[in-house]
PADO-852077 format. One line per 8 residues: number of its first residue (from 0); their letters; for each residue x, y, z of C-alpha. Coordinates in Angstrom, 3 decimals, padded with zeros to 6 digits. Layout:
<pts>
NUM = A = X/Y/Z ~ ... .
</pts>
This chain:
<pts>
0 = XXXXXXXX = -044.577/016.381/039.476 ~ -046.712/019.141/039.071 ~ -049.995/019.322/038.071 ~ -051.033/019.961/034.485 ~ -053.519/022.054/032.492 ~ -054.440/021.987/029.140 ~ -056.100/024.629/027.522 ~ -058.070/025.644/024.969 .
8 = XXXXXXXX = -057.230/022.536/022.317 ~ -059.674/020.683/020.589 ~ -060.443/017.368/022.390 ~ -060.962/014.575/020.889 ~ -061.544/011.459/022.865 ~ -063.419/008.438/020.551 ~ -063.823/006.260/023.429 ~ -066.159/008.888/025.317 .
16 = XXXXXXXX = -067.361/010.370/021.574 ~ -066.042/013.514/022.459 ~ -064.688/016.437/019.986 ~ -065.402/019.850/021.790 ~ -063.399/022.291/022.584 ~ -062.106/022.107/026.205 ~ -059.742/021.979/028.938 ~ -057.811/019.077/030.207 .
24 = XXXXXXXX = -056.254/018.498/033.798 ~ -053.318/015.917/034.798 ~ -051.918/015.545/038.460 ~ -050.493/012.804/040.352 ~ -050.496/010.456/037.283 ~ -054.139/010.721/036.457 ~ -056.791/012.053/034.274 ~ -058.464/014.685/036.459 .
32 = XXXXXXXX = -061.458/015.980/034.599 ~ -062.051/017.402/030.835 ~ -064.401/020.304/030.453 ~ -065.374/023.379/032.499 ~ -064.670/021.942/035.655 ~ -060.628/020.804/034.787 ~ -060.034/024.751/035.297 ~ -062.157/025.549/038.456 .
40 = XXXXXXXX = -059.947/022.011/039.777 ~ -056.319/023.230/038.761 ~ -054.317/023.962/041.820 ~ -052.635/027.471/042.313 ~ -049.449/025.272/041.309 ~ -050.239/023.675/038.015 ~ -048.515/024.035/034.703 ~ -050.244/025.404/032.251 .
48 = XXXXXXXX = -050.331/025.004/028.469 ~ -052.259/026.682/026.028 ~ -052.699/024.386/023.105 ~ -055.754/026.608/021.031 ~ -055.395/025.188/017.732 ~ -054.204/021.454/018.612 ~ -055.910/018.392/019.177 ~ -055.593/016.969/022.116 .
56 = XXXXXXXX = -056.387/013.115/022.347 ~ -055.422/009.996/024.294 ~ -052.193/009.042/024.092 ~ -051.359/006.816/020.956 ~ -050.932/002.931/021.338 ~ -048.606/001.262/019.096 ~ -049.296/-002.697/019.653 ~ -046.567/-003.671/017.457 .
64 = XXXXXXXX = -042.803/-002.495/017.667 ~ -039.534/-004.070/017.376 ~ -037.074/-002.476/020.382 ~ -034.566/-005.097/019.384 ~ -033.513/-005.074/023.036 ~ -031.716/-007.789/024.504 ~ -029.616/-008.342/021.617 ~ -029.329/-006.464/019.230 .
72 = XXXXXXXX = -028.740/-002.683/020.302 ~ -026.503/-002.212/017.476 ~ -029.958/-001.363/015.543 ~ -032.283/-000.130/018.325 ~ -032.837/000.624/022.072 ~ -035.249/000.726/024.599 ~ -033.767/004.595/025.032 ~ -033.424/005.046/021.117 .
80 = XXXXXXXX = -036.783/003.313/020.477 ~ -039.232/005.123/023.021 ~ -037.436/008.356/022.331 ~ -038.848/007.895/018.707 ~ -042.038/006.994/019.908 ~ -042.523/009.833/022.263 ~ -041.475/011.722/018.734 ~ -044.295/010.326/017.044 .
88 = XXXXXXXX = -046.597/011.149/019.478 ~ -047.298/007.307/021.097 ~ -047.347/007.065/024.993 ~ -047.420/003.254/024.999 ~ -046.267/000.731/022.573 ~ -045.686/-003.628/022.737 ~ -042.466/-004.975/021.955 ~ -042.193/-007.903/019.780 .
96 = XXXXXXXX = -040.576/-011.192/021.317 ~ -037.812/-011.972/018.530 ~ -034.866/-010.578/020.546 ~ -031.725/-012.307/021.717 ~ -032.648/-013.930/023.681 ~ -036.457/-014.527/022.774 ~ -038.880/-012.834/025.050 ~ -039.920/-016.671/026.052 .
104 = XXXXXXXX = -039.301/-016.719/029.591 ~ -040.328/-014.779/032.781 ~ -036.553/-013.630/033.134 ~ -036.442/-011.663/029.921 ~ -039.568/-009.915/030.736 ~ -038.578/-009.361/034.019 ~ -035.418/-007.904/032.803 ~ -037.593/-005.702/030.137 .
112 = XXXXXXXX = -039.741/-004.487/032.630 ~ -036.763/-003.360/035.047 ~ -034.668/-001.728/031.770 ~ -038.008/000.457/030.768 ~ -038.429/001.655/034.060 ~ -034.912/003.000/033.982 ~ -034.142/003.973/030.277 ~ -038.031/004.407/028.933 .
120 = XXXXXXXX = -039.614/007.845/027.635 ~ -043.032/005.731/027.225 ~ -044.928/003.037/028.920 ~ -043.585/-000.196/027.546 ~ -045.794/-003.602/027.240 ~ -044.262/-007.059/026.866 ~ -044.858/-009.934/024.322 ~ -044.287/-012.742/024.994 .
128 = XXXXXXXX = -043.255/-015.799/022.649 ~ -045.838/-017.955/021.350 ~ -043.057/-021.315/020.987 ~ -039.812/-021.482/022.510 ~ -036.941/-019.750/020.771 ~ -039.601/-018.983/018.114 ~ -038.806/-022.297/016.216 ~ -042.672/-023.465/015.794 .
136 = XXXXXXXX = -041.364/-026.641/017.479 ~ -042.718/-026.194/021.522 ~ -044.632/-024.194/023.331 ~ -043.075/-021.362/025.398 ~ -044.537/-021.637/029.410 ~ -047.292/-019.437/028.307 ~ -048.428/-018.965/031.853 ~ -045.259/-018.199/033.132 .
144 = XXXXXXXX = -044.834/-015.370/031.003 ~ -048.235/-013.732/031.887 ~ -047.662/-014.340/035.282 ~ -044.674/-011.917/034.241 ~ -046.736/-009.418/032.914 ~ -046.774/-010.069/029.101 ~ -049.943/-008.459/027.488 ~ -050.106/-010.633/024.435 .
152 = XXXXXXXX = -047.945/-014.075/022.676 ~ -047.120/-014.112/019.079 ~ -044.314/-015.249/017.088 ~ -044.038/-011.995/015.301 ~ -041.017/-012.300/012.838 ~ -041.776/-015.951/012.213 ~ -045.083/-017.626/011.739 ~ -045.812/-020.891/013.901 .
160 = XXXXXXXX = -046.404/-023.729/010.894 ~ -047.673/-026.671/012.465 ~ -051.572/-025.948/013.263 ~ -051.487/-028.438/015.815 ~ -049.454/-026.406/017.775 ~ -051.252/-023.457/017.073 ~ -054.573/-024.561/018.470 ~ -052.895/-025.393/021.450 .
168 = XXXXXXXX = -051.144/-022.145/021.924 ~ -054.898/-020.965/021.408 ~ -056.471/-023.045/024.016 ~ -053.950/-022.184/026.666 ~ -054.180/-018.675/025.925 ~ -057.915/-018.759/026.632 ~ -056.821/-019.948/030.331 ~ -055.254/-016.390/030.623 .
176 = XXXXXXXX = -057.258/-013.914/029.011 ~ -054.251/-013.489/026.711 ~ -054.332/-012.350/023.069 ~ -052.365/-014.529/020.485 ~ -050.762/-011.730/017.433 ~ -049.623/-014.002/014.848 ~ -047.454/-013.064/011.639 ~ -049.353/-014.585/008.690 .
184 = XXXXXXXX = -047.109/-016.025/006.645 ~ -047.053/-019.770/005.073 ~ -043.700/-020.630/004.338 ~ -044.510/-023.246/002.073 ~ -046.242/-021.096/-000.285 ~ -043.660/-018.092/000.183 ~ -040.664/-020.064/000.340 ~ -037.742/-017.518/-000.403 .
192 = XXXXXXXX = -039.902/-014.351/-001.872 ~ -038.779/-011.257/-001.455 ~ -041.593/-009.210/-003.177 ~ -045.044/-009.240/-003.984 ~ -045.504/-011.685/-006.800 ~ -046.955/-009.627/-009.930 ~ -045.921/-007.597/-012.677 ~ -042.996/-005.563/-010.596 .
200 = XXXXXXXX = -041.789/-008.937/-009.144 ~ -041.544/-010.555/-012.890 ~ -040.209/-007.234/-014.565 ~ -037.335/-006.944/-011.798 ~ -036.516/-010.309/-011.547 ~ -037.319/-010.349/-007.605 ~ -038.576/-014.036/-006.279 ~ -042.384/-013.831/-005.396 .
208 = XXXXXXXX = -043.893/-013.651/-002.273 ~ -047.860/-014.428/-003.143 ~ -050.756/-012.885/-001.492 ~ -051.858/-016.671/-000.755 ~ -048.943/-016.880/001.816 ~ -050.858/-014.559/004.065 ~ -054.222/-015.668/003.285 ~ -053.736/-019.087/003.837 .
216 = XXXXXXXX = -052.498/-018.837/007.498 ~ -055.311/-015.780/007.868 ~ -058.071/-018.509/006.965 ~ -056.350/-020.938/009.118 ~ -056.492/-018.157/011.987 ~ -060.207/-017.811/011.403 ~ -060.979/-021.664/011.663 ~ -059.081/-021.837/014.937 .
224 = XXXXXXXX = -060.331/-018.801/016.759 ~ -064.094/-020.472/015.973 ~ -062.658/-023.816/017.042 ~ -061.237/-022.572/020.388 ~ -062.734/-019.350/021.331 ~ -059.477/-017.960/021.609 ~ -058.818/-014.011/020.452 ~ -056.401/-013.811/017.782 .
232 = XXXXXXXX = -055.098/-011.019/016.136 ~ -053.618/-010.981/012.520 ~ -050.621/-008.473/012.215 ~ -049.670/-006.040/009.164 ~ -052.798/-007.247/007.074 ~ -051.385/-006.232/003.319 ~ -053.708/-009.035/000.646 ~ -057.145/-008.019/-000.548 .
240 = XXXXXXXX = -058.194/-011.703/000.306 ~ -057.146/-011.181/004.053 ~ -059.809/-008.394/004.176 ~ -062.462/-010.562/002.737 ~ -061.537/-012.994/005.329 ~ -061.516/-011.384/008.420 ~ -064.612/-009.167/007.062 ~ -066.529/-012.393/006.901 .
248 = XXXXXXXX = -065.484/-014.214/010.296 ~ -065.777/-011.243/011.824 ~ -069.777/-010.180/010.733 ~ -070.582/-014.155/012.362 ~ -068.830/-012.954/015.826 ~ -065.685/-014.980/015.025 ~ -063.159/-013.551/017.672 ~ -060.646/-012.635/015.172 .
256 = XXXXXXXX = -059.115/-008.690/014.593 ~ -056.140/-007.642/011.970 ~ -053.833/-004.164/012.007 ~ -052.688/-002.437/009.262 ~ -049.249/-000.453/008.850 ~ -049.108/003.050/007.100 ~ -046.518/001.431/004.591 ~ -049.340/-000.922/003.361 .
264 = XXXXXXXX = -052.094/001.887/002.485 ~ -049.943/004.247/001.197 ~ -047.509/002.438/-000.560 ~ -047.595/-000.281/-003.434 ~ -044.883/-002.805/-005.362 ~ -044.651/000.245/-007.557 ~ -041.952/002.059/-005.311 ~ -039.647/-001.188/-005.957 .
272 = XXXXXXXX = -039.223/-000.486/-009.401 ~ -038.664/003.490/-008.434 ~ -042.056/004.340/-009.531 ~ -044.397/006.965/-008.044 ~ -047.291/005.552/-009.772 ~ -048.814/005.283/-006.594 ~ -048.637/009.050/-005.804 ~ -052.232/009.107/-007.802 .
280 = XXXXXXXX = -054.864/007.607/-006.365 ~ -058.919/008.647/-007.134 ~ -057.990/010.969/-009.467 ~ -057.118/013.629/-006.686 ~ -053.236/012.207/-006.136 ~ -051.880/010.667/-002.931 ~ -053.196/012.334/000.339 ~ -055.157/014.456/-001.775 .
288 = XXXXXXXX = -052.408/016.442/-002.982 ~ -052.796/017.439/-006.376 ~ -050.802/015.465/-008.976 ~ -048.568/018.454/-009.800 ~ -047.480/017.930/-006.149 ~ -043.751/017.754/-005.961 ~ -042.854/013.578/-005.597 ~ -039.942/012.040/-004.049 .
296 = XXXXXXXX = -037.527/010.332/-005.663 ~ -035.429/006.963/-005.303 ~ -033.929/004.675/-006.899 ~ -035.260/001.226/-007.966 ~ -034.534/-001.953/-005.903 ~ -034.123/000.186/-002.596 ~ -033.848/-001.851/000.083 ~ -035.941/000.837/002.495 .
304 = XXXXXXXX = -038.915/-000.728/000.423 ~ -038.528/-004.261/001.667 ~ -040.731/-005.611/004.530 ~ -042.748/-008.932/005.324 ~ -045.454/-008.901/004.513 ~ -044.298/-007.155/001.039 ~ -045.883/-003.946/-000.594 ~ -048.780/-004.910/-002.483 .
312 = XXXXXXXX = -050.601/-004.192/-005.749 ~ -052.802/-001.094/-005.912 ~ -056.180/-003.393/-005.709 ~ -054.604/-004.677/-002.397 ~ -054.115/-001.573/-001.020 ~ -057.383/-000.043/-002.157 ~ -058.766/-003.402/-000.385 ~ -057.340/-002.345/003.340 .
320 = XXXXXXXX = -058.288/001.475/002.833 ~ -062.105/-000.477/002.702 ~ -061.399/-002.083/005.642 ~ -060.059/000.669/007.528 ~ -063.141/002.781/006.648 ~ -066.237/-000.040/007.029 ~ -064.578/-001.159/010.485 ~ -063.260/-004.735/009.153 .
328 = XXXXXXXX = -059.448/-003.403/010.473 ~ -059.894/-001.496/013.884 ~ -056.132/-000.878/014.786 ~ -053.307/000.976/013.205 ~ -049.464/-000.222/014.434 ~ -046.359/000.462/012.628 ~ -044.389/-002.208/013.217 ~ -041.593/-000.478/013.627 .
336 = XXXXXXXX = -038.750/-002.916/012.685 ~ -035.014/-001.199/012.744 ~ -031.485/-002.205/011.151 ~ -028.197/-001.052/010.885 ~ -027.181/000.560/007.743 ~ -024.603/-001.778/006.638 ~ -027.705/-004.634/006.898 ~ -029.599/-002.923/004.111 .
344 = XXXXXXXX = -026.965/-001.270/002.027 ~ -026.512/-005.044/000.298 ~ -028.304/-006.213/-002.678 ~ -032.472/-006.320/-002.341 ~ -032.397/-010.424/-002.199 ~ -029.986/-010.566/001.001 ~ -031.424/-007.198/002.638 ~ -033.854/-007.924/006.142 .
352 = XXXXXXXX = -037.369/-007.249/006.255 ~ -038.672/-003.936/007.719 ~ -038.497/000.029/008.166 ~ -039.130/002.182/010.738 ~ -042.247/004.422/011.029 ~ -043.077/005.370/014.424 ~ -042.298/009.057/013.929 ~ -044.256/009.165/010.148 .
360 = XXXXXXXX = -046.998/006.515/011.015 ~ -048.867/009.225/012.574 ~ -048.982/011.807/009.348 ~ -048.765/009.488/007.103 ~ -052.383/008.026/008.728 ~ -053.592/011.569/009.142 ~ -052.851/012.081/005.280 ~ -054.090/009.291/003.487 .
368 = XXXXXXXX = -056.943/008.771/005.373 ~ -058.155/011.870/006.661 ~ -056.560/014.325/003.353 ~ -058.385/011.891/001.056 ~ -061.587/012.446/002.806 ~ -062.084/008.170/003.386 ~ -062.067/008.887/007.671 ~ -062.528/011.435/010.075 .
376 = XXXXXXXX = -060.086/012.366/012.269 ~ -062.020/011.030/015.213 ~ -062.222/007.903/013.322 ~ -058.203/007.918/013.095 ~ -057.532/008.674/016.322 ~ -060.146/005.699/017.668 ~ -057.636/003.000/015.504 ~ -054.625/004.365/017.547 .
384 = XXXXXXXX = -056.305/004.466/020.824 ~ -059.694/002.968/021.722 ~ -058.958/000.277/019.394 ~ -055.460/-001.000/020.439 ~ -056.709/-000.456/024.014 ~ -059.582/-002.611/024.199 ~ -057.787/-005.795/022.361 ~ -055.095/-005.855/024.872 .
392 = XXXXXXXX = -057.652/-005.023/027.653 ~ -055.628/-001.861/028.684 ~ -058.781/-000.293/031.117 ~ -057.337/002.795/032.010 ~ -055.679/003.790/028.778 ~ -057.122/004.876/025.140 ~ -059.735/007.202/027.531 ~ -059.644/010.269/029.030 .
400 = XXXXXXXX = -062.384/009.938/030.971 ~ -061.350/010.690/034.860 ~ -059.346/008.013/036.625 ~ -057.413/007.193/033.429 ~ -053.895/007.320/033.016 ~ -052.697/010.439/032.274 ~ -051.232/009.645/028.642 ~ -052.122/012.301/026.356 .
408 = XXXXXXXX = -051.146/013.173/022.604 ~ -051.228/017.215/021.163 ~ -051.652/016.711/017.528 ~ -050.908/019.718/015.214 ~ -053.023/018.450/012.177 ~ -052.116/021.194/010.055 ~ -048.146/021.709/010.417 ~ -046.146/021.062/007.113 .
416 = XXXXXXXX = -042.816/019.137/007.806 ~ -040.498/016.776/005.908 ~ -038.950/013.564/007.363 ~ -034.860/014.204/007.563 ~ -032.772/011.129/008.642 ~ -030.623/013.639/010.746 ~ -033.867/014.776/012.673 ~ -034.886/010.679/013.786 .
424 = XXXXXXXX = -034.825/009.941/017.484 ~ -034.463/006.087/016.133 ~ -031.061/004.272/015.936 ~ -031.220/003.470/012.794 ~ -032.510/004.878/009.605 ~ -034.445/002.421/007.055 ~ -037.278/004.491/006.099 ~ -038.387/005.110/002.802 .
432 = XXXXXXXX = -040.440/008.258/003.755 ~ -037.350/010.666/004.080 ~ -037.518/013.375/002.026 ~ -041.265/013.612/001.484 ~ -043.455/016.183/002.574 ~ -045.557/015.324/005.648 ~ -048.755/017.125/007.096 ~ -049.494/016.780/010.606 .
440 = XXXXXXXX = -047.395/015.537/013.742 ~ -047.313/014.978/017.298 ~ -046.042/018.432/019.105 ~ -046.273/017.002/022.723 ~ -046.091/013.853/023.968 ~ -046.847/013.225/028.092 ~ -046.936/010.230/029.866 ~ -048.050/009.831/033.147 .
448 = XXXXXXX = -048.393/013.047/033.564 ~ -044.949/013.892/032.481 ~ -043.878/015.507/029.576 ~ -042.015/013.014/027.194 ~ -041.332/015.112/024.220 ~ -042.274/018.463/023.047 ~ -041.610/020.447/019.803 .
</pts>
């Protein structure tokens, strides 16, 4: 593998607090220097790339994907699934445990690890299962699986009810160092909703899924983490109250972090009822298009708009932009969660949770929260690298300071492109985003060293 040279792009590295113009060397897997002296090191050999014009960053971190591998390839693999995050411009990503089997022994891992190596365009990180089977019921051998290699436990997909249980998963996971990602969801409270319980819920006729389902196990979260000491990490924040929540443990040094998915700050429970309501926001329309911007269009009760947790009201989304931008939610993930076409082309009740978004999570982030002026691009980039990097304790990624891995991004922050399902890397295609017009994208993607994907 040859050595490779960057030059010319605009680097932007949040970890160092760098955004200068300058040149950026790979070779032999490694960051070799950024600045003046990455030119005067390039061997006669090296590659070399002009990207004038691009960003260059870190590469991008997704900490929360579905692969669906073992099990369930009819919807995604760890070929199909990398390939789309190598698309979207993310050089490492964590799989989610609720496969088939669960990712709740040292075998599947193991057998993870091996398949990535042969089949995977980007670095792939293991979760493991918080219970066994994810049934909430018994502990998985937590220490077993990070003497595998798992980089975090979580029951993502289900949400471990008995807190009992839960403070024990916490204690043991302080033994190891290991961060506990927990899907907030209180079935008791949620029972069989399907939407966000409001005024599109009621005027559809949709069951209700109430922000309190979230909040409740978000509080509980908070209360256990100060109990215990224990890191825990609250996935695909969407309820006003959750902010408040975490905002509060987190300003008295409670060890407690949340994400938050594209789908949540740009969307609301609008797009159920086929509504682009949402497209105007501040006055200056979504992204900070104007409102005579051309809209997409779908129909109401499309399936492609169904996820757990649910879109939200506008006040909830307006409540996670404010965390984003005061620093309450540090990471961005997309939680990338594919299925077959037959599985969602059934009425909205019996459809599964989820869409894609690895390739738009990117632009959509770029546009809503950079093109309405709320972040900086720096400030983006830090939630998709330095961020996810530091909570799962990855040292020699989300940098590219010297020594680091070389995993690098090439954003083009300015290209115009729309999202067609023929043009997705993914194998499946539930995402509500096709068809509308997108501003900014990964154009190369290199791992290692290695170029994954390129424009």
């Amino acid at each position: 593998m040859k050595p490779l040279l960057l030059l010319h792009g605009r680097v932007i590295d949040p970890q160092q607090k760098l955004d200068a113009v300058a040149d950026v060397l790979l070779a032999h897997g490694k960051v070799v220097a950024v600045g003046p002296e990455a030119a005067a090191k390039a061997p006669p050999d090296a590659d070399r790339l002009d990207v004038q014009g691009k960003v260059v960053c870190p590469g991008l971190i997704d900490l929360h994907v579905h692969l669906r591998e073992p099990g369930q390839s009819a919807k995604e693999t760890i070929a199909t699934g990398t390939a789309a995050a190598a698309r979207g411009g993310f050089t490492t990503i964590v799989c989610m445990p609720n496969t088939a089997p669960v990712i709740d022994t040292p075998g599947t891992v193991s057998w993870i690890h091996e398949k990535s190596k042969a089949e995977a365009r980007v670095n792939v990180l293991v979760a493991g299962a918080i219970t066994k089977g994810l049934a909430g019921e018994e502990l998985a051998p937590i220490g077993s699986l990070h003497k595998a290699g798992v980089v975090a436990i979580t029951d993502d997909g289900h949400c471990v009810q008995n807190n009992e249980l839960m403070r024990r998963a916490l204690e043991y996971s302080t033994m190891f160092g290991l961060l506990v990602m927990d899907h907030c969801q209180d079935y008791s409270l949620v029972t069989q909703g399907v939407a966000h319980e409001g005024y599109y819920s009621t005027m559809l006729g949709l069951r209700g899924w109430p922000a309190e389902g979230e909040e409740l196990i978000v509080a509980r979260n908070i209360l256990l983490a100060e109990r215990t000491g224990a890191r825990v990490h609250c996935q695909h924040l969407s309820a006003a109250g959750s902010v408040r929540l975490l905002r509060e443990a987190r300003s008295r040094g409670v060890p407690v972090s949340g994400e938050a998915c594209p789908h949540h700050f740009v969307l609301t429970d609008a797009a159920l009822a086929g509504s682009a309501e949402f497209w105007r926001t501040d006055g200056k329309g979504l992204f900070g298009y104007s409102e005579e911007a051309a809209k997409p269009q779908w129909p109401a009760f499309d399936t492609n708009f169904k996820m757990n947790p649910p879109l939200r009201s506008a006040a909830d989304r307006e409540a996670i932009l404010e965390g984003l931008v005061d620093g309450t939610i540090e990471v961005l993930a997309s939680d990338h969660a594919p299925h077959c076409g037959h599985e969602k082309e059934v009425e909205f009740d019996f459809a599964p949770f989820g869409i894609t978004g690895l390739e738009t999570g990117l632009a959509l982030s770029l546009m809503q929260l950079c093109g309405s002026g709320r972040l900086t691009l720096p400030q983006v980039i830090a939630k998709y690298t330095c961020g996810p990097a530091k909570l799962l304790g990855l040292a020699r990624k989300g940098s590219l300071a010297a020594g680091c891995d070389a995993d690098v991004t090439v954003i083009d922050p300015e290209t115009e492109w729309v999202f067609q399902p023929e043009e997705t890397a993914s194998k499946s295609r539930n995402s509500p985003f096709y068809g509308w017009p997108l501003k900014g994208r990964a154009v190369l993607t290199i791992v290692g060293g290695k170029i994954a994907w390129r424009a």
